[in-house]
N, C-alpha and C positions, 0 to 999 in steps of 0.2 A: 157744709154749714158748720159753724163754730159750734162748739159745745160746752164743759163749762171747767172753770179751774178752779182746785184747792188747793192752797197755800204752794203753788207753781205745779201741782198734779193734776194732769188730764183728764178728769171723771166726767167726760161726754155720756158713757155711757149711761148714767144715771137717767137723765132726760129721756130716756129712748123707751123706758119701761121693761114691763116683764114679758110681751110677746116678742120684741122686736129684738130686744136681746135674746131671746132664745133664738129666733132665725141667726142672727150673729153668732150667735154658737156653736149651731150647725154647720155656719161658715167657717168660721174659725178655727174648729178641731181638725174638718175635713181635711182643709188647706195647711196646719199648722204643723205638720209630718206626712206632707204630699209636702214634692222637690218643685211648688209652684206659690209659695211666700201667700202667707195668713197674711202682712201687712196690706199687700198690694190689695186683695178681698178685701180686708177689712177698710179699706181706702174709696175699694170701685164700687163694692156691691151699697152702703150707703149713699154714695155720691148719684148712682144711679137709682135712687129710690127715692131718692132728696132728704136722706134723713141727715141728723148728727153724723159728724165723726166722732165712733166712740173713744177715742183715744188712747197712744201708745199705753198708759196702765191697765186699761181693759187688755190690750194683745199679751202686756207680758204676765197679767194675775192667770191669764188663759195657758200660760204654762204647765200651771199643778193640771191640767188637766191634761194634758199633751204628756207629764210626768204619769198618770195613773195607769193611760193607755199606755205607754211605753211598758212599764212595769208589769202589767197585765199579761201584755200581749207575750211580752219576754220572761212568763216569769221563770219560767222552767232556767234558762240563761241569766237569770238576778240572782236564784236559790243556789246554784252550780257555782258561783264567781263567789257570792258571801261567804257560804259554806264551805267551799274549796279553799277560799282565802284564810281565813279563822283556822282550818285545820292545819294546812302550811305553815305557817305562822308557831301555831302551838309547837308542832316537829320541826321547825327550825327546817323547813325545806323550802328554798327562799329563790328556786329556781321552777317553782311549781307551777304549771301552764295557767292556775286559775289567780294565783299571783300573781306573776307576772302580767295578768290580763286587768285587773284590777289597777296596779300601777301606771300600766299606759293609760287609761282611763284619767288618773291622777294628773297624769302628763298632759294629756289632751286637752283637760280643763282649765291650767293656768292660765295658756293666750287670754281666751276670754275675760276671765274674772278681772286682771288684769286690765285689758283695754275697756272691759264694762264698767267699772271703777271709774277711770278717767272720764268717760265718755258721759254716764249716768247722767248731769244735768242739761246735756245738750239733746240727750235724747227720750227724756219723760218729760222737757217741760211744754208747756202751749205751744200751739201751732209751732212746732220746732220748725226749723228749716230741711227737715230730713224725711219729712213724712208728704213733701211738695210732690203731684201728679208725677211731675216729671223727673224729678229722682227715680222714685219707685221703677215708671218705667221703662227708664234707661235701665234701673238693676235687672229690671224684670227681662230685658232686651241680652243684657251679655251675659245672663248668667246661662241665657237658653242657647247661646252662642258656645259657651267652654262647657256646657255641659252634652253638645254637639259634638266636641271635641275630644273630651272622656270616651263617648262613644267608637268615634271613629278609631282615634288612633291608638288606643289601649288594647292588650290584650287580657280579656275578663278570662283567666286560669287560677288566680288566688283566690285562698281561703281564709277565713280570720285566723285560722291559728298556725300558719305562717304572717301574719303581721307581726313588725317588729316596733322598740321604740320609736323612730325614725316615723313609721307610718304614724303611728301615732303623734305626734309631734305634728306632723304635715297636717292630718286633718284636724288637730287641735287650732292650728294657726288659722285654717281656712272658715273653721266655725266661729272666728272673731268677725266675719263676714256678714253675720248672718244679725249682727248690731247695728247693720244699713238697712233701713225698713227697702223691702222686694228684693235682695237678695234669698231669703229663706235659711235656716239655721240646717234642716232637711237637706237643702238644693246643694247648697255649698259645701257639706260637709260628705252627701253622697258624690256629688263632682270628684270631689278630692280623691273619695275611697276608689272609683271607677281608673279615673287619672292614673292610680298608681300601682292595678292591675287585678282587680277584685275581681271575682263573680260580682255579676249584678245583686242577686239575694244577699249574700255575702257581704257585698258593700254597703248594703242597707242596714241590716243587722249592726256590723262594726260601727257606721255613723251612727247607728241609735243607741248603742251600748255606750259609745264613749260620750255623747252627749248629754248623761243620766244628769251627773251632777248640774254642768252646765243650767238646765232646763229645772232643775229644784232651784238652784240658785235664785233664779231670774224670776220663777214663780215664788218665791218666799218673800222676795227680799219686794217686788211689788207691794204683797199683801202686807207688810209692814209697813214699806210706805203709805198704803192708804189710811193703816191702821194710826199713825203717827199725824195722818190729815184729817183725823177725826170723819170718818167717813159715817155717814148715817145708820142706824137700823135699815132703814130702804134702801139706800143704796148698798148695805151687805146682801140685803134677799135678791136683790136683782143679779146682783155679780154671781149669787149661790146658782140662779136659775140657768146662766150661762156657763158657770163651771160645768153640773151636770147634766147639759145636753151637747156641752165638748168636749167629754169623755168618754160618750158611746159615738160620736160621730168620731171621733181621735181614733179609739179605738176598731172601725170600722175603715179610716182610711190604712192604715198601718197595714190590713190584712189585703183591701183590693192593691196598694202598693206593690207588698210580697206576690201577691200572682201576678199582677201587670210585668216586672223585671223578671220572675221566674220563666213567663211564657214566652215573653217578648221583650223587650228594652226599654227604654228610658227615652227613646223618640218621641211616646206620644206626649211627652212632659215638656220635652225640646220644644215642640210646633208649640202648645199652650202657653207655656211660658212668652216666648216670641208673640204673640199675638194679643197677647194680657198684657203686654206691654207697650208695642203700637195701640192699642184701642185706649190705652191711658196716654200716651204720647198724644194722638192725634184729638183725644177728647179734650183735652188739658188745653191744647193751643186753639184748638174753636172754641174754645169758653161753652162744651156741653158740658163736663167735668168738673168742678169746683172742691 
């Protein structure tokens, strides 16, 4: 179902209220750092309720929240990297692991801003062409297929602190992916880290460390958009209500993620992903999905 526009901004979710956006936010966090794309959810799980689509500004203002939990969850690793870095810096020791970890960081977020930049009005405005069933789950289809592939034909023996620039560079490029609604910013950027011979935990970590800026980016630069579209008082409480219930569900996925890869692989993401995206496929073309 359409939802509504301001001044070319998607604010569907406004019409949805304050229950039903919280259910969306529980969706949203969960899926929003799981390697199985908030978009594609925030696509299926309305469609199949018959609500609004809340629209690509609701997914990317649900950043800062995906930023909190990251930060949270990693803060021990955000305190080591800032702290470590500052110090280095001061001692002019410009070869320092926390340093130089910092900079690939820097590195990794170029692609994106970058391609984000250019891309930004094709992919916030109404019913864009990129948010269509079957986009989605075509993304949602090969991302399950190369990240099949990580799997198989990688060997998981690295650790982030053998990553070099290069690594960095590689998953910075692949996380410009993740600006295709059902690819996953998550899916694509862990793909990359597995691909290129990570520990599973490891890979995860390294994606979500270098993804910081990226993921403030995207969350700030939304909420300015809205704020520039003259968004309501109500439509700020409602947005508030869905920030913080996908912040503890963010936060909640990020930790069953880390055990699922720690115990076992990134298979059961493989099959879900694959099947999240025929059941959008096959919906999409019987006209049960809209």
């Amino acid at each position: 179902m359409a939802g509504q526009c301001t001044q070319a901004i998607d604010t569907g979710f406004v019409s949805l209220g304050y229950a039903k956006v919280a259910f969306l936010g529980v969706v949203q966090g969960f899926s929003e750092l799981m390697p199985i794309s908030s978009t594609a959810h925030m696509r299926a799980v309305p469609a199949v309720l018959g609500w609004h689509d809340p629209g690509s500004a609701f997914s990317a203002a649900m950043q800062m929240a995906a930023l909190v939990a990251v930060i949270s969850y990693f803060w021990s690793d955000v305190r080591q990297l800032v702290g470590g870095s500052v110090s280095a810096i001061s001692r002019r020791q410009y070869n320092d692991p926390q340093l130089l970890m910092l900079v690939k960081i820097a590195l990794a977020t170029v692609p994106i801003l970058v391609a984000g930049a250019l891309l930004s009005r094709l992919l916030n405005q109404c019913n864009s062409p990129l948010r269509t069933l079957p986009v989605i789950g075509w993304a949602c289809v090969i991302m399950g297929v190369l990240l099949a592939l990580a799997e198989l034909l990688a060997r998981h023996r690295r650790t982030m602190a053998q990553s070099s620039l290069l690594d960095a560079l590689i998953v910075g490029v692949a996380q410009v992916g993740a600006l295709l609604p059902g690819v996953s910013r998550s899916g694509s950027t862990l793909t990359a880290a597995l691909a290129l011979g990570f520990k599973r935990e490891e890979a995860a970590r390294f994606s979500f460390l270098l993804g910081l800026p990226a993921i403030a980016a995207a969350g700030l630069k939304e909420i300015w958009e809205l704020h520039r579209a003259h968004l309501d008082a109500h439509g700020w409480s409602i947005l508030a209500v869905g920030l913080i219930v996908a912040s503890i569900s963010a936060f909640v996925a990020i930790w069953a993620l880390m055990r699922v890869l720690e115990r076992y692989s990134a298979w059961p993401f493989v099959l879900y992903r694959i099947a999240l995206g025929v059941f959008l496929l096959v919906g999409s073309a019987r006209g049960l999905l809209v």
